[in-house]
N, C-alpha and C positions, 0 to 999 in steps of 0.2 A: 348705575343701578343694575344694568345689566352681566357686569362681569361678573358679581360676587353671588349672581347665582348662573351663569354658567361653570364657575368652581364649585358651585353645590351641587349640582347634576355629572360633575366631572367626579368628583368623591364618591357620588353615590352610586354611579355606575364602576367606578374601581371595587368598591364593597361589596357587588352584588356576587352569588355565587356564577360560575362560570358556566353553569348549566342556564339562566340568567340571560347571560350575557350573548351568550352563544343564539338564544333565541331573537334578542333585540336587535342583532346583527342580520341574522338570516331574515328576520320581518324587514329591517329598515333594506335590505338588499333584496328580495324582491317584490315588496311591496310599493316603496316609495318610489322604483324606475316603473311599477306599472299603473301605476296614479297618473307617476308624470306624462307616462308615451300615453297613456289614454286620454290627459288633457290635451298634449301637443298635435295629437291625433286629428282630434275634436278640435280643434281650434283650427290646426290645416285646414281640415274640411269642408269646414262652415265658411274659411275665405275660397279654397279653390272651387267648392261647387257653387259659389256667388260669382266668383268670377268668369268660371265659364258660361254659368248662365248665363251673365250679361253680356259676354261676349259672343255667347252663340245668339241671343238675339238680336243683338248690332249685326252681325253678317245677315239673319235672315232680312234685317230691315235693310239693310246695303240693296239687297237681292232683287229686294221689290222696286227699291227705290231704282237699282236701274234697269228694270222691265217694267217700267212706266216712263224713266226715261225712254227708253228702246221707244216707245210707243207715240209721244209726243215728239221724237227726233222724226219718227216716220212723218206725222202730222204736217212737222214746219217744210220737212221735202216737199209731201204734197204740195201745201202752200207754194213752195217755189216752180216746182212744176205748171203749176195751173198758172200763174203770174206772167211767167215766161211764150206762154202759148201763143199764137199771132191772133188766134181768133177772140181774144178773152182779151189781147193788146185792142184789137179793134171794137171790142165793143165797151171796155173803159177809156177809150177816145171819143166814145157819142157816136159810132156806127150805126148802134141798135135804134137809133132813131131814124138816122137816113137809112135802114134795112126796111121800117114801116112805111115811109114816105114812097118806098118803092125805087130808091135810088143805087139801095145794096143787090149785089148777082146773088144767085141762088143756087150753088154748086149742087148738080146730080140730084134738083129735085125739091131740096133739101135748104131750111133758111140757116145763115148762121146763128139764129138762138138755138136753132135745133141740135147742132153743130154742137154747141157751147155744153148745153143740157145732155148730149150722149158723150160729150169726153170727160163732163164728169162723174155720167153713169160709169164711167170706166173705173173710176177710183172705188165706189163703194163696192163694186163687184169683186174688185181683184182685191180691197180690205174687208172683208164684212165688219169690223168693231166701227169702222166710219159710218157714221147714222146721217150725217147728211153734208153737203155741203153748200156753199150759196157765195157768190160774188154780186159784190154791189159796187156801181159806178158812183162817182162824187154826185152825180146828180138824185141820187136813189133809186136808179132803176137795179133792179137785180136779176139773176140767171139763177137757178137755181134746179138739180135733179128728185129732190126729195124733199123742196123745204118752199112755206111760203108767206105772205104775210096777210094782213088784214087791211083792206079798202079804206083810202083815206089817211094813212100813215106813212111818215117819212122814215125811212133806216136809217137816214143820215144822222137823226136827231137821237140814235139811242145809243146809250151809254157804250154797249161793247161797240160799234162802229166809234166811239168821242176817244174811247179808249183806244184802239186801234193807233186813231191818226196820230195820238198822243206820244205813241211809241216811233211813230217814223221811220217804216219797214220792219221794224225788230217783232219778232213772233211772240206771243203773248197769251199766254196759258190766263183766262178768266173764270174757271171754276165752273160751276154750276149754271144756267143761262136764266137767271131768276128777273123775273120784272121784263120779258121782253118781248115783244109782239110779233115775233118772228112763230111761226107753227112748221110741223111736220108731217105728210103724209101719214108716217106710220102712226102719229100719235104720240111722242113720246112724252113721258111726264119731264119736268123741269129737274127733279132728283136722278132722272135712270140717264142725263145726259151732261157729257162737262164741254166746254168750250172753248174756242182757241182760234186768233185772230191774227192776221197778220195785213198793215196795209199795202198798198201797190205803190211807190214813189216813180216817179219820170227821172230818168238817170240825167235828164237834161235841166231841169226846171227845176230837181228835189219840188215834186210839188205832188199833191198826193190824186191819184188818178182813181183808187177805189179801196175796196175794202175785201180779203176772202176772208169766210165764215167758216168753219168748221167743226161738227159737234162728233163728240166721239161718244161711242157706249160706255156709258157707267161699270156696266155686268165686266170689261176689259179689268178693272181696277178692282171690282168687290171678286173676280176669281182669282187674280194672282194674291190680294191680300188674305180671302178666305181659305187658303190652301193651309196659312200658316196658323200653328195652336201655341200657345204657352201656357204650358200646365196645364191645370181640368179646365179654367175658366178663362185664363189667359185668352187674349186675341188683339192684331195688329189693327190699327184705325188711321186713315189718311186726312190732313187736316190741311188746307189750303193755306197764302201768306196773311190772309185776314181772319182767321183764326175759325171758320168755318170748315165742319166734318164734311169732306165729300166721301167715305165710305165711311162706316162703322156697320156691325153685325147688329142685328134683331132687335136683340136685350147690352145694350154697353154697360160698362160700370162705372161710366164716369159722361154726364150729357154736352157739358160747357168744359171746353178747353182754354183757359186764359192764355192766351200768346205770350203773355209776360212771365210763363214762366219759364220760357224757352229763353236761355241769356246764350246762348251758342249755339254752332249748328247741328252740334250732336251732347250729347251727356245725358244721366238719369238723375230722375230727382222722382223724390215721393210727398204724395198728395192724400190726404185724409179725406175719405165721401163717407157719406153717411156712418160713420165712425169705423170705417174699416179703412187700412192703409191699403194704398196702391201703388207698386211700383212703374215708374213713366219711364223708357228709356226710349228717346226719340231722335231721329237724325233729321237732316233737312236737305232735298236735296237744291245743287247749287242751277241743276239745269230750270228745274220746276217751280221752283221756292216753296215747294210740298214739303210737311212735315209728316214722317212716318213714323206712327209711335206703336211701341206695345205695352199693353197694358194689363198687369198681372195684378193680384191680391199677395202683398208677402207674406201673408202665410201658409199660400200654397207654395212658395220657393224654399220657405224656411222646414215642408213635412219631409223632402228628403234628406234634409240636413240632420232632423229630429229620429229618423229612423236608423240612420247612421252613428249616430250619438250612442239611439240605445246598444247596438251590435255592441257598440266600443264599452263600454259602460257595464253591460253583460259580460265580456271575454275579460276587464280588469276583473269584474268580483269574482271570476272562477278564478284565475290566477292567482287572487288574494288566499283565496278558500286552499287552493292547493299548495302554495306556500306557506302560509299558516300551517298545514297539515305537514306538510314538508321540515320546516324550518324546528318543531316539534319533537318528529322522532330524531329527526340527525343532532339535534341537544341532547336530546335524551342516551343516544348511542356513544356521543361522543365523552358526555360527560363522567359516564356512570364508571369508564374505566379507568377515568384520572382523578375519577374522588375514590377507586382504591386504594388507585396507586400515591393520592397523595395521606392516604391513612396510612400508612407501610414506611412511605416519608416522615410523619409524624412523630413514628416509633422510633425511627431512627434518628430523629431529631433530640428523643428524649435521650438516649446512650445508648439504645438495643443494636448493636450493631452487628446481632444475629441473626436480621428480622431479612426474609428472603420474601419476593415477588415470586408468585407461583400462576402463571397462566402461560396457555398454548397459544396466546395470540400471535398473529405477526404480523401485524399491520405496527404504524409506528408505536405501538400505546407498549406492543409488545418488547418493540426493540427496545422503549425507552426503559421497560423494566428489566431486560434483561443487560442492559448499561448499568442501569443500578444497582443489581446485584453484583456487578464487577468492581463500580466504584466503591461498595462496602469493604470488597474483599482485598481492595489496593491503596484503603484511606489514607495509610502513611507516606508509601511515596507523591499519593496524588498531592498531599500536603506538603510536601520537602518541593515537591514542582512547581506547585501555586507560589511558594515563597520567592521561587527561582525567577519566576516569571514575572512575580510583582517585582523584583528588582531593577528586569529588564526593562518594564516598561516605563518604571519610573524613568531609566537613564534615555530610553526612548524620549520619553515626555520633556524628559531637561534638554538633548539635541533638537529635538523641534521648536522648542523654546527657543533654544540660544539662535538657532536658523531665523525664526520670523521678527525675532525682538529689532531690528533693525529695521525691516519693513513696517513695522506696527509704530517705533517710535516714528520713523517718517512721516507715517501718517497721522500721529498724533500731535508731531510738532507743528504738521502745514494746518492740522485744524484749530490749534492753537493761534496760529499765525492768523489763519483767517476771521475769526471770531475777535479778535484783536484788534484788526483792519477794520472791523464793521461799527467796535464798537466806536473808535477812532473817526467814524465818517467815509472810512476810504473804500467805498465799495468797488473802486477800479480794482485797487488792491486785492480786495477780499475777494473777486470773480476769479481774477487772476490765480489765486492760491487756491482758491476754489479747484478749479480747473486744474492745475497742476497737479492737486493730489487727486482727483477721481481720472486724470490722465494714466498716473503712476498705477494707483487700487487697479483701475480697468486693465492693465499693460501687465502686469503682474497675474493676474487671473486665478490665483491660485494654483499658479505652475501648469494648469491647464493649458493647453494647445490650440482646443479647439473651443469656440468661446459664440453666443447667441450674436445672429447681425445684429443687433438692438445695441449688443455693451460694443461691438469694433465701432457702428456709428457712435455713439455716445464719447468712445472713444476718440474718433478723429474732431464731433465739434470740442471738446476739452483742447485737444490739440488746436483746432483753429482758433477758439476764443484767446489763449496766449499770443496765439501767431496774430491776430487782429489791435490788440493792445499793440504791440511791438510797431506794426506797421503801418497805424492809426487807419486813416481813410482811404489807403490805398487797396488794402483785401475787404473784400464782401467774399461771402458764397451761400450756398443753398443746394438745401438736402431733398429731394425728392425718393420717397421710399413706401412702399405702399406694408401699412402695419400687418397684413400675416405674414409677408414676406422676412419682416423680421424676426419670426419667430424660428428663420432655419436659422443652421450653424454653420462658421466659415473658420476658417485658417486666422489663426489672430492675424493681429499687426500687417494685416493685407493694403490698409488705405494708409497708413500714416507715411509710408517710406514714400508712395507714389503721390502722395499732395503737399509733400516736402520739396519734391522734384519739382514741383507746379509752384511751388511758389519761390525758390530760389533761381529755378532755372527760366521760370515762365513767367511770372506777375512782378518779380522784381526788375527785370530786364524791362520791363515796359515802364514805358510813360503816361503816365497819368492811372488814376485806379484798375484794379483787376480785378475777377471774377471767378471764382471756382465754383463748378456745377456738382453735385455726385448723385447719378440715380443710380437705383435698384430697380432690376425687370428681371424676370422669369420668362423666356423664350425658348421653345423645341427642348423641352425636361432638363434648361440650364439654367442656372443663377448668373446673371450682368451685374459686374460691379461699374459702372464707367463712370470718369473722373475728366471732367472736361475744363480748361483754363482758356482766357483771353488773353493769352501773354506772348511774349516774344516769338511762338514758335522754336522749331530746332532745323536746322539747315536739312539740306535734302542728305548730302553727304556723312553726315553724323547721324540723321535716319536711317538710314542703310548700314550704317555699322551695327545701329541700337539691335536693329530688326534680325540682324543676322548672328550678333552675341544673344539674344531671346533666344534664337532657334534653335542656335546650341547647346541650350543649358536642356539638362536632362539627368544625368548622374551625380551621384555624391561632391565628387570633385567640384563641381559647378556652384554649388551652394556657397562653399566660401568665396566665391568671385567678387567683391567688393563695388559700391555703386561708383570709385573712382577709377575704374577701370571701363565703367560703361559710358560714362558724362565725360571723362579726363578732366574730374575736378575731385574735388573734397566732396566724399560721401557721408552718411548720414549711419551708415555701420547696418542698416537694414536693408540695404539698396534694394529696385526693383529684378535684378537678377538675382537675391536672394528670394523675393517675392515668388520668382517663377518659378526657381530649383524648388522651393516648399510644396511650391503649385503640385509641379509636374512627380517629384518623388511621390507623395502624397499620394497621388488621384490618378496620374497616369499623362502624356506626352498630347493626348486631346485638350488637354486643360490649360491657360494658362492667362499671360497678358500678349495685347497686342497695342501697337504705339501708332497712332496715324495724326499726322502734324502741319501744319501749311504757315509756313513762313511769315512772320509781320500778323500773321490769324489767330492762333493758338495751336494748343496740343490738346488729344481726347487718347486718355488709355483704358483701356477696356480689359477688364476680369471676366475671364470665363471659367466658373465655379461649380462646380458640381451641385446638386437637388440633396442637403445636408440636414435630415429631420431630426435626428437626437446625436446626444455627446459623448455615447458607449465609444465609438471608435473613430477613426478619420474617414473610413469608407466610404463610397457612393453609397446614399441612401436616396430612395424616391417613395 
């Protein structure tokens, strides 16, 4: 249905006048590339400023996440520090009991709980975020500088000490200190402080000797997260491994975090609250098992996108506006002096062949009428020449004729042949003649030279699917070639001479199946053809000859050198020193093959080609 009115619109636009045409040209040229660069635009945009943003707020949440690290790494020091003390050794050994009975010394005045209680005034001094700290002996006695408990309760029996022992020296961040009868001097609320435990093991007994307590400040955590904003409402919120907020701002936009929505330790996902969507992009870290998320409204990410849009959206319609206005007068300019000149035409058309073009233009409109006026006034010989000429080119036409009729019948015989084969059954055959004619069509090129790497590949598997019939299971190979790279142009008939060499001289000599490789790479502004075989190798000896008849070739002379003077065997009539005379006349004495071979291993020849973008000429192109 479609084509017989694309011939209707193809009609219709031949029909129209050229003043017309001229404008539907000049709209669809610059209107349609500013539509499109203002969609392409628009659509860039909306992915990279998503993606930055998400990625700028994965760093800022990395940032936090390790300055809360930093913070808890200082904690488990502590921890270690205080553990290791000899006085804090002796009083989770049961000292502090022979210290009351009166059996402990009293250094300088001073008892050792006193001792115990100023070294760890020393930690909250030299930390202020540290709010308190407290060690507790297996039996429940505890030392403590800022912290204490209520009369009648054992420490042993609450969860973060159950917890503690549970972990078996390992340090252990417990969140918030909720349900626990432990107090602080200062007073602090159960929200303004998070918590972190580590037990004491006897390196002799692994047997648990106490517990250190440690409460940090809250304010540590809600000022490094509240520093950071996303968007007007955006804001980061830190969420513990049980899925409780230990920071979030004033007002949140979202109250309950389900843990299950976190399936990794980092990624964004979006959540509907109260019918407004909200993007989550949250990491987790590995030291803390904290989840740090921020959490924006997307259509506060989507208003710079939207303002962005309009710029774009505004500079296509003035551009429309001005091409239009554009596209207008230059119709109007161009048109108006080629519907005189073809009224002048007209006349002359009818038999006036008096009829003279009278204007001072000189732009082409001018020239073109001032040719017309000559053509009037030289009809007759122009005529006795056209006759001349159509002569000429008919017999033109009949030598080109008679030149491709040969090549065409080839091809027309092998596709005969092969459509014969298929109908027959014989699809070996039919691949075969397949191959053999789009071998010859691609080899032939249309007398072209210089031919797209796409048709020299296509090229040589034509060549190898023949060469694989012939030698059943003994040849495989494989094309590795990355598709822009086939869009440059090479030197025909560059692979066929040198995977001829590979297989007569290299896979057939071997025992048992062969392999030919051939990649294409782009390396330091060159094109690599390399052609690598698993075959017999080539002696060290006749390396060194190959290597050094390569070197030599350079000049005209070299070209016709024959590949049975390079192998000292029966060549193939394209040999690879003709390969390389094409190379090197061609491109220049930089360019060419090189052969590196190992004995009983195989042989690898490498094309070093030039950066060949279009087919005007042989020249380096980049």
């Amino acid at each position: 249905m479609w084509l017989p009115g694309l011939m209707w619109i193809n009609i219709m636009l031949n029909n129209l006048p050229i003043r017309y045409k001229l404008i539907v040209h000049f709209l669809l040229i610059s209107i349609l590339p500013s539509i499109g660069l203002g969609l392409l635009i628009g659509w860039s945009v909306d992915r990279i400023v998503e993606k930055q943003s998400n990625e700028n707020t994965m760093q800022l949440i990395g940032k936090v996440n390790v300055a809360l690290e930093n913070e808890f790494e200082n904690l488990q020091k502590t921890s270690y520090l205080i553990s290791f003390d000899p006085g804090v050794q002796r009083f989770l050994d049961g000292h502090k009991k022979q210290e009351r009975s009166g059996d402990n010394e009293i250094n300088n005045g001073e008892s050792a709980e006193y001792n115990i209680s100023k070294f760890l005034q020393g930690f909250t001094t030299l930390s202020s975020e540290i709010a308190g700290i407290m060690i507790v002996n297996s039996e429940g006695d505890f030392i403590s500088n800022e912290m204490y408990t209520r009369a009648g309760t054992s420490l042993t029996d609450e969860a973060w000490y159950k917890e503690a022992v549970m972990n078996k020296g390992i340090f252990k961040i417990i969140g918030s200190p909720y349900a626990r009868t432990v107090l602080s001097h200062a007073d602090y609320r159960e929200n303004e402080v998070v918590s972190a435990v580590r037990a004491i093991i006897d390196p002799e007994t692994q047997v648990v000797q106490g517990v250190v307590l440690v409460d940090l400040k809250l304010r540590v955590i809600a000022e490094t997260a509240r520093d950071v904003t996303l968007g007007k409402t955006g804001y980061l919120t830190v969420v513990d491994d049980r899925g409780n907020i230990i920071y979030a701002p004033s007002h949140p936009l979202i109250n309950n975090i389900p843990m299950e929505l976190f399936q990794d330790t980092s990624g964004m996902i979006s959540e509907i609250v109260d019918d407004r969507e909200l993007q989550l992009i949250y990491r987790t870290s590995p030291f803390t098992g904290w989840t740090t998320m921020g959490v924006f409204p997307m259509d506060e990410s989507a208003y710079g996108i939207r303002e962005i849009t309009f710029n774009v959206v505004t500079f296509v319609f003035v551009v429309c506006m001005l091409g239009m206005t554009a596209s207008f007068y230059l119709a109007y300019s161009i048109s108006r002096p080629i519907g005189q000149l073809a009224s002048f035409m007209s006349k002359a058309e009818s038999g006036d062949l008096t009829i003279r073009y009278w204007g001072e233009r000189s732009d082409e409109i001018g020239m073109l009428g001032r040719s017309f006026n000559k053509m009037l006034a030289q009809i007759a010989r122009l005529l006795s020449l056209t006759e001349l000429q159509e002569r000429q080119k008919r017999e033109a036409e009949l030598r080109s004729l008679q030149a491709h009729i040969k090549p065409h019948f080839l091809y027309n015989t092998l596709d005969t042949i092969h459509w014969m084969a298929r109908s027959k059954g014989a699809e070996d055959i039919a691949e075969v003649v397949q191959s053999l004619s789009r071998l010859f069509r691609l080899g032939l090129s249309k007398g072209s030279d210089i031919v797209p790497l796409a048709d020299e590949l296509e090229h040589i598997i034509s060549y190898l699917k023949i060469q694989q019939v012939r030698y059943s299971s003994k040849l495989a190979y494989s094309i590795d070639a990355d598709p822009q790279l086939q869009e440059l142009f090479v030197l025909k008939l560059l692979l066929q001479p040198i995977v001829e060499n590979a297989i007569y001289h290299g896979i057939k000599e071997r025992r048992g199946p062969g392999h030919i490789t051939i990649e294409v790479a782009e390396r330091t502004g060159n094109l690599y053809l390399i052609v690598k075989d698993n075959g017999a190798g080539i002696p060290p000896e006749r390396l060194s000859m190959i290597r050094r008849k390569l070197e030599s070739v350079g000049g005209e002379s070299d070209a016709s050198i024959t590949e049975h003077h390079l192998l000292g065997g029966e060549g193939s009539g394209y040999g690879i020193l003709n390969v390389q005379a094409r190379i090197r006349l061609t491109y220049g004495q930089e360019y060419g093959l090189q052969v590196d071979s190992e004995l009983g291993v195989g042989t690898t020849v490498t094309v070093r080609h030039p950066i060949v973008r279009d087919s005007y000429n042989t020249r380096k192109r980049t």
